[in-house]
VEXDREN-2710 file (C-alpha; in Angstrom, 1 decimal):
% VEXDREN-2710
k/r/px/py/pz
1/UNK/0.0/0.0/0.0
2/UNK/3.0/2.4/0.1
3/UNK/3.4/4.9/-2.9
4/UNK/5.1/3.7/-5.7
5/UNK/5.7/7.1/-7.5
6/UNK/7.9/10.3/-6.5
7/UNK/6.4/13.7/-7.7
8/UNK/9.3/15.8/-9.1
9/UNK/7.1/17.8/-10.9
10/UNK/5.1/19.0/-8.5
11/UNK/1.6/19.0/-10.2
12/UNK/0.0/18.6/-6.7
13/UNK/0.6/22.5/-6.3
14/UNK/-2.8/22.7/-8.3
15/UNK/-5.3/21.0/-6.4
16/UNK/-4.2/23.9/-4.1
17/UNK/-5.4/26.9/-6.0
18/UNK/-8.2/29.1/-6.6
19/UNK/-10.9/27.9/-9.1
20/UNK/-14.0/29.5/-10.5
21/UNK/-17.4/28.1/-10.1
22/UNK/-19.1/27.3/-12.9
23/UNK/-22.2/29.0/-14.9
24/UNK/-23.7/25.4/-15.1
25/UNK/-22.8/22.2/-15.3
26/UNK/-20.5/21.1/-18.0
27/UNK/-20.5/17.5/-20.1
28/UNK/-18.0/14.9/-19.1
29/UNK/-16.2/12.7/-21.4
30/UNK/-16.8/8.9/-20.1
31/UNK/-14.4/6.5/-21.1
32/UNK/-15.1/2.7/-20.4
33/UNK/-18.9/1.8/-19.5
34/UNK/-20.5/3.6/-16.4
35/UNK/-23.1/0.5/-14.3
36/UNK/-26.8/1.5/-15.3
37/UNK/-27.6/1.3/-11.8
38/UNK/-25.4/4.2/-10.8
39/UNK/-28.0/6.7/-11.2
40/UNK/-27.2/9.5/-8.8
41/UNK/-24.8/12.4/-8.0
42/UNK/-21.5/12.4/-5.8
43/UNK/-21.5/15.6/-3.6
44/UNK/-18.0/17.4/-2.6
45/UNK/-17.0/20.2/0.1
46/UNK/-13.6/21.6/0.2
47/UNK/-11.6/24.8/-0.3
48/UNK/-11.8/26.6/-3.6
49/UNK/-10.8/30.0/-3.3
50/UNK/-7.2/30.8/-1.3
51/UNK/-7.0/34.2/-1.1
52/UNK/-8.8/37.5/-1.1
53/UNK/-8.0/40.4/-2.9
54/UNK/-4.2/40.5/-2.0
55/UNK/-4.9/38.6/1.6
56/UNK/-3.9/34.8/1.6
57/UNK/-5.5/32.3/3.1
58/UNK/-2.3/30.5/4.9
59/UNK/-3.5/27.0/6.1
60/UNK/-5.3/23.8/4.1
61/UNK/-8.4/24.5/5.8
62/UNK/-9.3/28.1/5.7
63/UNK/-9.5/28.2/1.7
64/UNK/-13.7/29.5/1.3
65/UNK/-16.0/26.3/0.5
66/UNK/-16.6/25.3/-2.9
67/UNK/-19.3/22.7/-3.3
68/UNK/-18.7/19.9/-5.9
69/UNK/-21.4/17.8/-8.0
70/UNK/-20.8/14.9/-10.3
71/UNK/-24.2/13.8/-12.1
72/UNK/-24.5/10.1/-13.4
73/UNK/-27.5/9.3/-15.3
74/UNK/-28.1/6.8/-18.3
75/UNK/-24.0/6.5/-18.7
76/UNK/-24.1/10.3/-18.7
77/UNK/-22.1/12.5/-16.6
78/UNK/-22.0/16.3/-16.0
79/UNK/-19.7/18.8/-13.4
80/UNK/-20.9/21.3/-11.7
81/UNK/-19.5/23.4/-8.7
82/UNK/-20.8/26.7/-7.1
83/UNK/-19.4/28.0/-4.0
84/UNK/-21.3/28.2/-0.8
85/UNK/-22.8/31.9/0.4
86/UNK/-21.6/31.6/3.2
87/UNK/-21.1/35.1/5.9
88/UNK/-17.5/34.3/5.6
89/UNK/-17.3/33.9/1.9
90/UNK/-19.9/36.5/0.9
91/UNK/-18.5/39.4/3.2
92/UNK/-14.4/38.5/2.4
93/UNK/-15.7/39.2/-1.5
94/UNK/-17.6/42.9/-0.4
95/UNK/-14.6/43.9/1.3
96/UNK/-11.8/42.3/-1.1
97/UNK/-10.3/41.1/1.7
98/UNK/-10.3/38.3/5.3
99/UNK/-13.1/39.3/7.1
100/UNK/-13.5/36.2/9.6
101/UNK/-10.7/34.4/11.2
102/UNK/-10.4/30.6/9.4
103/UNK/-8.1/27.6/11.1
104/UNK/-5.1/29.3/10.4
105/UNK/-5.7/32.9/9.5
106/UNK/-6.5/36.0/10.9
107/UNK/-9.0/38.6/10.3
108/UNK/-7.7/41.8/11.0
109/UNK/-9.7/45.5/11.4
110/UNK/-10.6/47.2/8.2
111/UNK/-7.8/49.4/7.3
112/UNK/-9.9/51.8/5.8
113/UNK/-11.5/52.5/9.2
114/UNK/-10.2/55.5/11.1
115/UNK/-7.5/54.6/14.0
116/UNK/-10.5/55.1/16.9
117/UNK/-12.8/52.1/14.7
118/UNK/-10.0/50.3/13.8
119/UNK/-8.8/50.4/18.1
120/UNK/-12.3/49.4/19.4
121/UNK/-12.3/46.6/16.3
122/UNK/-9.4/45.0/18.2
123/UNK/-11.7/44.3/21.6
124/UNK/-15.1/43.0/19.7
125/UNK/-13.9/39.7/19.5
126/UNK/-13.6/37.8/16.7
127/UNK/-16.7/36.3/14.9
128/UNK/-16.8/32.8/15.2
129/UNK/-16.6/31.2/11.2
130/UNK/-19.5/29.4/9.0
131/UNK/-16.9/28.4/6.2
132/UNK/-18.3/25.1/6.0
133/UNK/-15.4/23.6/3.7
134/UNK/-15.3/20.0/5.1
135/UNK/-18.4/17.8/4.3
136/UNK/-22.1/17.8/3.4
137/UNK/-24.7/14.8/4.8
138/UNK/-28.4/15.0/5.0
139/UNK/-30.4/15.6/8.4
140/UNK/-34.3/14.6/7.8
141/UNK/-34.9/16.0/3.9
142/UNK/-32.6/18.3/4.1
143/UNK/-28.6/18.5/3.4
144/UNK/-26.1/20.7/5.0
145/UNK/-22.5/21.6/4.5
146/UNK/-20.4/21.6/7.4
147/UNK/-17.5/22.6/9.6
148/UNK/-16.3/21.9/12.8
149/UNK/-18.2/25.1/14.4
150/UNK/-21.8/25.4/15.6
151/UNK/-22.6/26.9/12.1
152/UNK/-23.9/24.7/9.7
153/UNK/-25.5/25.7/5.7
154/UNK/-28.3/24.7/4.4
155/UNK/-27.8/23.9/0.6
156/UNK/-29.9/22.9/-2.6
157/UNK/-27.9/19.2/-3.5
158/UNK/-29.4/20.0/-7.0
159/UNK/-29.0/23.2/-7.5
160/UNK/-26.2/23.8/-5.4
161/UNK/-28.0/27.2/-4.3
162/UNK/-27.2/28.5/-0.6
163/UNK/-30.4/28.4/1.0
164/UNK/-30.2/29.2/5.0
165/UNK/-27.4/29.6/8.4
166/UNK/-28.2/27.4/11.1
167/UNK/-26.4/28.0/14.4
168/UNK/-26.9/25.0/16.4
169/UNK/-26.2/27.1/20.0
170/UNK/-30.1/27.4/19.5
171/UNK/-31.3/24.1/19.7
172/UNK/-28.1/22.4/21.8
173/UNK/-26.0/22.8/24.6
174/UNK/-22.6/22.5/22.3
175/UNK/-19.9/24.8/21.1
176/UNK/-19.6/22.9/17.6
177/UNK/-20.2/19.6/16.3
178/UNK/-18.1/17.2/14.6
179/UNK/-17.8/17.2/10.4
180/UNK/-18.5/13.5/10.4
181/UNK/-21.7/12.4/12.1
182/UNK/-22.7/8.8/12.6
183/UNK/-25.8/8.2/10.4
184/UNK/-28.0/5.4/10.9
185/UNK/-30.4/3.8/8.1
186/UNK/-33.3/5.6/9.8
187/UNK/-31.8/8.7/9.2
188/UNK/-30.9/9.1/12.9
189/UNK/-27.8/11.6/13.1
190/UNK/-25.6/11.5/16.1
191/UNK/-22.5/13.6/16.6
192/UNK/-20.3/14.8/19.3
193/UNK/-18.9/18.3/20.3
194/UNK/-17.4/20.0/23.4
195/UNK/-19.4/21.8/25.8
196/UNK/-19.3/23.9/29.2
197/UNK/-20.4/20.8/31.9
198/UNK/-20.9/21.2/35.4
199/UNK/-19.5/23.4/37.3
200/UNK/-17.9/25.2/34.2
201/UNK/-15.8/22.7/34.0
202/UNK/-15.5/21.4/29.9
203/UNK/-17.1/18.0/28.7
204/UNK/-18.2/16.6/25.5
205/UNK/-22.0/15.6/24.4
206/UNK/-22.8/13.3/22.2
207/UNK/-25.9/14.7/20.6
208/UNK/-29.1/13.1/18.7
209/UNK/-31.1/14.7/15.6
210/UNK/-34.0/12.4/15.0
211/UNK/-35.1/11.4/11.2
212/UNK/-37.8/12.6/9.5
213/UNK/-40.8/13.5/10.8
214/UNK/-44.1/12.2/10.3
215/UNK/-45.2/16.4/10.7
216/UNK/-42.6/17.6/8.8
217/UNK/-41.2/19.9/11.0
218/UNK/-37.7/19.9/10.8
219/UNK/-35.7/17.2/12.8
220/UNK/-32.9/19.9/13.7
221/UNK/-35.8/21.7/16.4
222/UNK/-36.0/18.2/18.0
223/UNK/-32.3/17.5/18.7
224/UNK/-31.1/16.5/22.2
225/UNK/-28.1/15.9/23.6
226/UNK/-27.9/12.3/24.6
227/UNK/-24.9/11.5/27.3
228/UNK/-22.2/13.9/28.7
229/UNK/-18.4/12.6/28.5
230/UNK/-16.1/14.4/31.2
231/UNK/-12.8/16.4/29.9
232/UNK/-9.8/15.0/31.1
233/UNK/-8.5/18.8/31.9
234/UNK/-10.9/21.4/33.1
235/UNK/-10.5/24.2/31.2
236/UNK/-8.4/22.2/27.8
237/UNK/-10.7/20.0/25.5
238/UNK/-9.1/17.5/23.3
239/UNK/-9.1/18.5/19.6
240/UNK/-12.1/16.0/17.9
241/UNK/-12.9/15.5/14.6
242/UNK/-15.0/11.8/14.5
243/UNK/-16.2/9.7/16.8
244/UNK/-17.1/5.6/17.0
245/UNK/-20.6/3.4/17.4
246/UNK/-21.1/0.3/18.0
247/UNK/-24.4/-1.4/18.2
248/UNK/-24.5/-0.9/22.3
249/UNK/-22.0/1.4/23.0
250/UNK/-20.5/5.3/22.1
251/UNK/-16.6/5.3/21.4
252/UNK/-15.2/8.3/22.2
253/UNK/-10.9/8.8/22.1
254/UNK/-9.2/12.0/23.7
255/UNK/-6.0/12.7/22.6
256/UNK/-3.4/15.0/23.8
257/UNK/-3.9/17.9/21.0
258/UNK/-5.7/20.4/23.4
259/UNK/-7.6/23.3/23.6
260/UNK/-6.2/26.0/25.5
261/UNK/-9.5/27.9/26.4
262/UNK/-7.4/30.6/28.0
263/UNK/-6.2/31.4/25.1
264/UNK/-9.2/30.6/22.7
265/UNK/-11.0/33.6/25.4
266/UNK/-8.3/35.5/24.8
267/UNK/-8.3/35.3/20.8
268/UNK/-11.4/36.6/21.2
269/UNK/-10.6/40.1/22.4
270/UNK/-7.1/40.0/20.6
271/UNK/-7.0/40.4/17.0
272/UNK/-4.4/39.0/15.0
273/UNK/-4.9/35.5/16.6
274/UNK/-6.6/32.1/14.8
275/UNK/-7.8/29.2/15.6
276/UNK/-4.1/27.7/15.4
277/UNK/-2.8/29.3/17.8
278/UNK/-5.0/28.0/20.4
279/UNK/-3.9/24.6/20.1
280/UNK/-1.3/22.8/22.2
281/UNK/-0.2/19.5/23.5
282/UNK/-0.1/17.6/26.8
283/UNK/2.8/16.0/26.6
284/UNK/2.1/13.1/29.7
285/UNK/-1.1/12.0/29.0
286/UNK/-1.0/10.0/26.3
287/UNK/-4.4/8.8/24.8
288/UNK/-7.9/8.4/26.9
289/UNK/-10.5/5.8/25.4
290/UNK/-14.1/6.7/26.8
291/UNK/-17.1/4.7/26.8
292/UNK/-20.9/6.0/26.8
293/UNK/-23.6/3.1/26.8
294/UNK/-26.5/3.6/24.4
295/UNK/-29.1/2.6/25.9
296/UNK/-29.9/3.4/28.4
297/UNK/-27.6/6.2/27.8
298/UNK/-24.2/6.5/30.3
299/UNK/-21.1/6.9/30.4
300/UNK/-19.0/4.3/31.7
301/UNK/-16.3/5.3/34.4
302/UNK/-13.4/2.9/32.9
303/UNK/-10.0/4.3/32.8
304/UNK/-8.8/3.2/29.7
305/UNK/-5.5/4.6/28.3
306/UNK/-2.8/4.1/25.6
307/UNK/0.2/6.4/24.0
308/UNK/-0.3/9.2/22.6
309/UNK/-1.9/9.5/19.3
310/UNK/-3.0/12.1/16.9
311/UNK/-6.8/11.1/15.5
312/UNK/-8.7/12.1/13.2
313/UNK/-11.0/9.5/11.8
314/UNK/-12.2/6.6/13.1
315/UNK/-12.5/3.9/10.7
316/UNK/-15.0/1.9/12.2
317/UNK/-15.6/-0.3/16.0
318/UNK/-17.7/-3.5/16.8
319/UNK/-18.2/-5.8/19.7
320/UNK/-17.4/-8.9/19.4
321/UNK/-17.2/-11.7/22.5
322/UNK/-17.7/-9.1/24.7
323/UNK/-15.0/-6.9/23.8
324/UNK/-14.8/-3.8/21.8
325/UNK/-12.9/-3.4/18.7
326/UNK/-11.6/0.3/17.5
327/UNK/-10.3/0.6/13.8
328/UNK/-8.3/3.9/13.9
329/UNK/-6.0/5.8/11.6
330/UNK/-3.7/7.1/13.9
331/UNK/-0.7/9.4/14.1
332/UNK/2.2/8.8/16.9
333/UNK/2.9/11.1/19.2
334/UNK/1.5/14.0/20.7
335/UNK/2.7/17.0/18.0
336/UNK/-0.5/18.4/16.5
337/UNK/-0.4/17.1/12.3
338/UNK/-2.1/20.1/11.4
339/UNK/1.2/22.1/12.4
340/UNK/2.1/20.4/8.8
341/UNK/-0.9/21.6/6.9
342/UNK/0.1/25.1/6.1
343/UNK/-0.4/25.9/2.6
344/UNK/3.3/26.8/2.3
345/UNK/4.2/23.5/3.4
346/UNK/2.1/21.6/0.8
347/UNK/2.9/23.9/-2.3
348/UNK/7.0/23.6/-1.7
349/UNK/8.9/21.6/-4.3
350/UNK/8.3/17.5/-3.6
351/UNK/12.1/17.5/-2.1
352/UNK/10.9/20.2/0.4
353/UNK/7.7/18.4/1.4
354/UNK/9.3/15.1/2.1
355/UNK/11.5/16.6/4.2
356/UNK/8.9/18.0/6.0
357/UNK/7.0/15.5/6.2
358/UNK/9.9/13.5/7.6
359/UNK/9.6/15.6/10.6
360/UNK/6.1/15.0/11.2
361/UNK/4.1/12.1/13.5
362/UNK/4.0/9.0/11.7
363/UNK/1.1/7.7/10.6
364/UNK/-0.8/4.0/11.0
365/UNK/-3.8/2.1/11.0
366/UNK/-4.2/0.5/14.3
367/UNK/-6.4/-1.8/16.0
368/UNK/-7.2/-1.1/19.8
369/UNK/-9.4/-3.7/21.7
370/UNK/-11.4/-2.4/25.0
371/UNK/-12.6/-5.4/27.3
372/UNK/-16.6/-4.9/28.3
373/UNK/-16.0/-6.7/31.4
374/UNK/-13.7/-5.4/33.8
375/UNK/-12.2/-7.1/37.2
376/UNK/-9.5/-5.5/39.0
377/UNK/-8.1/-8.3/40.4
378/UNK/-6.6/-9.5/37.0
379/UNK/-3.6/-6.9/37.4
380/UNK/-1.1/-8.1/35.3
381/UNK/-3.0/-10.1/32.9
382/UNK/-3.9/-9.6/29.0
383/UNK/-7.8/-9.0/29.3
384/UNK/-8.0/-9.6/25.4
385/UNK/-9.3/-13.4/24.3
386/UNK/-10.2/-12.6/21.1
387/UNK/-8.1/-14.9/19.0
388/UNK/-7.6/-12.8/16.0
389/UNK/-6.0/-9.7/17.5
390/UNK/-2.4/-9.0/19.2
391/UNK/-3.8/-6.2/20.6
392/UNK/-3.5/-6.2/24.4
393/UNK/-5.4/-4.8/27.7
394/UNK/-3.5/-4.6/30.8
395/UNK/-4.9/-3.6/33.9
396/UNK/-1.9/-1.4/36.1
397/UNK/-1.9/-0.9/39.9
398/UNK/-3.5/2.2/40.2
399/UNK/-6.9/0.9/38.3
400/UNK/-6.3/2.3/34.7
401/UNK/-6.4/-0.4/32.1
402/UNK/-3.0/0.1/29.4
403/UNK/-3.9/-0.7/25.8
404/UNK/-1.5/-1.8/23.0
405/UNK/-2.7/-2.0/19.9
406/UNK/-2.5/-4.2/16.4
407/UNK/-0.7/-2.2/13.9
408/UNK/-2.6/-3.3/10.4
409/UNK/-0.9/-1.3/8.4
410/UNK/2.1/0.9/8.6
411/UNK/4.6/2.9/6.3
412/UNK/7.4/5.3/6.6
413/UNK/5.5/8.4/6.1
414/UNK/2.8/7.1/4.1
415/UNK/-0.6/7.3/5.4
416/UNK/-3.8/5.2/4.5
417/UNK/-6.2/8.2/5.8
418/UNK/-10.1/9.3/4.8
419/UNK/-11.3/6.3/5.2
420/UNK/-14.6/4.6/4.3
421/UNK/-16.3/1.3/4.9
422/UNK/-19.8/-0.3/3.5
423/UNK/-21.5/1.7/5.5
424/UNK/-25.1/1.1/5.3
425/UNK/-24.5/-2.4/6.0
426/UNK/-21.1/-3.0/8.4
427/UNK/-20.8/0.4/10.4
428/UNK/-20.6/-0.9/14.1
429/UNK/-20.2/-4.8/12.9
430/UNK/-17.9/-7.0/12.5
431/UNK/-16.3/-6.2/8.9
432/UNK/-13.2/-7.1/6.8
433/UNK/-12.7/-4.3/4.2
434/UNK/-11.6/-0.2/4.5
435/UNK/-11.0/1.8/1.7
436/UNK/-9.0/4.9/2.0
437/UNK/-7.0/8.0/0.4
438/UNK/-2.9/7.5/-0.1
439/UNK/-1.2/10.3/1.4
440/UNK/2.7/10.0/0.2
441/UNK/4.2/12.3/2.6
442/UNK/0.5/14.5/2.7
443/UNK/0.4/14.5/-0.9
444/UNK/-2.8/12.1/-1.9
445/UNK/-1.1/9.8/-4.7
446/UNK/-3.4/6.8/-4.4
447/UNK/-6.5/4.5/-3.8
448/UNK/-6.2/2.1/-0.9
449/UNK/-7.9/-1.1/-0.2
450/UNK/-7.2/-3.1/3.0
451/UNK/-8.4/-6.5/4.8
452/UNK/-8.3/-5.7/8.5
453/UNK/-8.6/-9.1/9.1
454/UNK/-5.6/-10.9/7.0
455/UNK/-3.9/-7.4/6.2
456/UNK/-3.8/-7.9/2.4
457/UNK/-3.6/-4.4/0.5
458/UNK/-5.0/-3.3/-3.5
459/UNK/-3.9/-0.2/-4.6
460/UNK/-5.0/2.6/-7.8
461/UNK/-2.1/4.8/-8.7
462/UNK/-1.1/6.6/-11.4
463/UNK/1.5/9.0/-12.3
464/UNK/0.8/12.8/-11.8
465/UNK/-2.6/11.8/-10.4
466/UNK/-4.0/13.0/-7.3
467/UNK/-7.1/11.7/-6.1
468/UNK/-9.7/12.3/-3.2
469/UNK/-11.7/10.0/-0.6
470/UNK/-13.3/7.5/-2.0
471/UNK/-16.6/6.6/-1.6
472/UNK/-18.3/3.1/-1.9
473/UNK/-21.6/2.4/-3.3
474/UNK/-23.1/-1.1/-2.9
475/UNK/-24.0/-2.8/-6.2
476/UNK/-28.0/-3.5/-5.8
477/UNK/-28.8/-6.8/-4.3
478/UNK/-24.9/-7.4/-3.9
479/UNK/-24.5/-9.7/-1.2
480/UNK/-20.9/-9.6/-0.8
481/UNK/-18.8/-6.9/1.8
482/UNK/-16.9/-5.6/-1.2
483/UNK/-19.8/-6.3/-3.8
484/UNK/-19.8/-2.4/-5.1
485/UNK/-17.7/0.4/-7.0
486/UNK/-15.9/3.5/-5.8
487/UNK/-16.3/7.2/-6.4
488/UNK/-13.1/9.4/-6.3
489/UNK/-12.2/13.1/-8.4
490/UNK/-8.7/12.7/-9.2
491/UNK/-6.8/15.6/-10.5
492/UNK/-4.1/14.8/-13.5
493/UNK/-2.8/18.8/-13.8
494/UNK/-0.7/18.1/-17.0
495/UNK/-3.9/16.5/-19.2
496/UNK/-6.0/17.8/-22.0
497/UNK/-9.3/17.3/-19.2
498/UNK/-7.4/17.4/-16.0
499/UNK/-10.2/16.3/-13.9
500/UNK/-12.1/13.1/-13.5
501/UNK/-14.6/11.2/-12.0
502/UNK/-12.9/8.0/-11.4
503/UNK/-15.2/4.7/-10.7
504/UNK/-13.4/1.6/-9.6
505/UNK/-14.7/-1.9/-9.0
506/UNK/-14.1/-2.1/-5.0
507/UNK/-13.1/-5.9/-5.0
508/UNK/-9.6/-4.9/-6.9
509/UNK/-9.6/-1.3/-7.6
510/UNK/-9.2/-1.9/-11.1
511/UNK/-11.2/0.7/-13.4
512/UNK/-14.3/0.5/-14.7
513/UNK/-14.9/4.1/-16.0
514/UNK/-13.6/7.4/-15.8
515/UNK/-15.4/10.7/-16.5
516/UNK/-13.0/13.6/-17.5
517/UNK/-13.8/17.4/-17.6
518/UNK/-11.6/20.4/-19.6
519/UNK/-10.8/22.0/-15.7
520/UNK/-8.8/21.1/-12.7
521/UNK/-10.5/20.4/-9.6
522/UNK/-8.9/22.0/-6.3
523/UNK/-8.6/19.5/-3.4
524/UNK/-12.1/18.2/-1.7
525/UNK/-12.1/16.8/2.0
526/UNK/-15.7/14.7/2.4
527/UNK/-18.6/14.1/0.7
528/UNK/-21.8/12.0/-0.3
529/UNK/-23.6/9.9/-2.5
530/UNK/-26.9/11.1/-2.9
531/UNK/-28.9/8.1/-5.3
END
């Protein structure tokens, strides 16, 4: 699964520039035979324009959202993109220039303003952003593109047309919500974001949006939170981006990439400060595995802890024999990844980047396995019977429980990241397939395959060819795991139709079709398949 191509040329610099959206949607060239069954369109968030005026937009996520749309119908396929209205992106193109602080980039006072406006700027805080850059998923009838604030967008996933702002401050006790929701085939949304517990101390809620209703009033009114997770510092919440379900249980991992609400606060009545800079790590305490039962809904006081690990998505968790399996691609060590996400970084010459890259934690797909049934007089002693696994659970002296994971897959600086499973069917089962994004040294070079259960590995590549996430779609009635295709843009920056719509078969990633289009396609985070 490691990369079998260097990129002397650089042509990944492209997926990192600004693009226009189109008038409409534009005809694709197919070449092979698209399945008549895939009738649908593939739906794409990520950053499409990276500066303003002369202000640059300096880290991977602050670029303004651009919303992505590949139609397939009859063998047919059109492109389409418009970026999303958002406050952020409409009031940066008024005033030509940053108006709300993004991840890694500060808004500063209008300098057209006197010195007295531009003074009393610096002290009205800093306007928390909607740039909703990183996925789109439906909630009831409805679909909404997304960040990691409490600001999500209501769009048309036909039209692409901006259609409303919803802060979710108004319906739940959170101060933002995850980009990757766990959605169940009833159309129940759960997701998890950090909130002010008791006694001001900080927590995290995992929260519920029910699915449509009967009345058609909109689910989003109804949500709740569902079970409160305690913060293993007071007043420093653990970066989180996903979150894992099992059929009983909520998994929830803290890492060490914190918070520093002090100075979050602070950034709020000091201009020239991002999100970025409110981010540090706790060096000593390594990673904290949390449990939350379903139903009924609690948390469960375990103590369960391992090294420390950057994580960002969860691949997927089971139970099985009364224990809990956790799928994860993880980073070692405690240094925030993002640090290595600066646009800067990722458009230097492909020498530059590896050797950046070579600085960064490295990553791995791991396999962590928490017992269900806890006795504290087994100090000493491997909890974990499940005969397929190395991982291990030790229980210490002092009550916590030390886990070791099963590394199933790792190479020197090559990541098997954005990954995806057959949902609909195996998310919070027992399963034997992921499918994931290449990154060779960050740059995403490749389509991944891998069994978690014997480790075997497929890989897509081609030269000068950068892809995204892949997403799988089930072939109709297929009753095999892998029985389905995948959906990934890939972006070849030297070809007459630089962009594609690539459609592999998922059992051995070999192609089936592609769809090209006369214009390159900047880098996309998440998305959807909407049938």
């Amino acid at each position: 699964m490691v990369s079998r191509v260097e990129h002397p040329a650089g042509g990944y610099k492209k997926i990192f520039e600004t693009c226009e959206e189109l008038a409409e949607p534009i005809p694709a060239q197919v070449t092979g035979r698209i399945p008549p069954w895939l009738r649908g369109s593939l739906l794409r968030l990520g950053p499409g324009l990276f500066e303003v005026g002369d202000e640059p937009f300096y880290h991977l996520f602050d670029g303004q959202a651009l919303m992505h749309k590949f139609d397939l119908k009859n063998g047919q396929v059109t492109y389409y993109r418009k970026f999303v209205k958002t406050d952020a992106y409409v009031r940066a193109l008024t005033e030509k220039r940053v108006v709300i602080t993004e991840f890694g980039t500060a808004a500063y006072p209008d300098p057209c303003k006197n010195i007295f406006s531009r003074f009393f700027s610096y002290f009205q805080g800093i306007e928390v952003t909607d740039n909703c850059l990183v996925n789109v998923y439906p909630i009831g009838e409805d679909y909404y593109a997304v960040t990691e604030t409490n600001y999500i967008t209501k769009v048309n996933p036909d039209s692409l047309e901006t259609l409303k702002k919803v802060d979710l401050c108004n319906y739940l006790t959170i101060n933002g919500v995850t980009a990757h929701p766990h959605i169940e085939n009833d159309g129940t949304v759960y997701n998890i974001g950090n909130c002010f517990g008791k006694n001001f101390t900080l927590a995290y809620n995992i929260v519920k949006m029910p699915p449509k209703q009967k009345d058609n009033s909109d689910p989003i009114e109804k949500s709740e939170v569902v079970v409160q997770i305690p913060s293993s510092e007071r007043f420093k919440p653990s970066y989180v981006h996903s979150f894992g379900i099992t059929e009983n249980y909520f998994v929830f991992v803290e890492t060490p990439v914190k918070i520093n609400l002090l100075k979050f606060l602070s950034a709020w009545s000091i201009r020239g400060s991002n999100y970025m800079d409110c981010f540090e790590s706790n060096e000593t305490m390594g990673t904290w595995f949390h449990l939350a039962t379903r139903n009924p809904a609690q948390y469960e006081n375990h103590k369960f802890r391992a090294a420390s690990i950057n994580l960002f998505h969860h691949i997927n968790c089971y139970e099985d024999q009364g224990f809990i399996v956790i799928d994860l691609c993880a980073w070692k060590g405690f240094e925030f990844v993002y640090n290595y996400l600066y646009l800067a970084n990722l458009r230097e010459n492909w020498e530059e980047v590896k050797k950046a890259a070579m600085m960064a934690p490295q990553p791995e797909v791991r396999r962590y396995v928490i017992p269900m049934d806890v006795h504290r007089e087994e100090q000493g002693k491997n909890l974990i019977s499940l005969p397929y696994t190395t991982a291990t659970a030790v229980m210490r002296s002092d009550g916590t429980i030390w886990l070791e994971p099963e590394v199933l897959f790792s190479g020197p600086r090559q990541a098997f990241e954005f990954p995806q499973i057959n949902y609909s069917k195996f998310s919070g089962k027992n399963y034997t397939f992921a499918y994931g994004l290449g990154l060779n040294h960050f740059i995403p070079d490749r389509i991944c395959k891998l069994n978690v259960k014997t480790k075997e590995t497929w890989v897509w590549q081609e030269p000068d060819s950068y892809p995204s996430e892949p997403l799988f779609i089930q072939t109709p009635g297929g009753e095999e795991e892998d029985d389905g295709v995948l959906l990934t843009i890939v972006v070849n920056p030297g070809a007459q139709r630089p962009g594609y719509l690539l459609i592999l078969n998922a059992r051995d990633l070999t192609e089936i079709a592609r769809a090209e289009v006369e214009c390159i396609i900047p880098v996309t985070f998440h998305g959807m398949y909407k049938p």
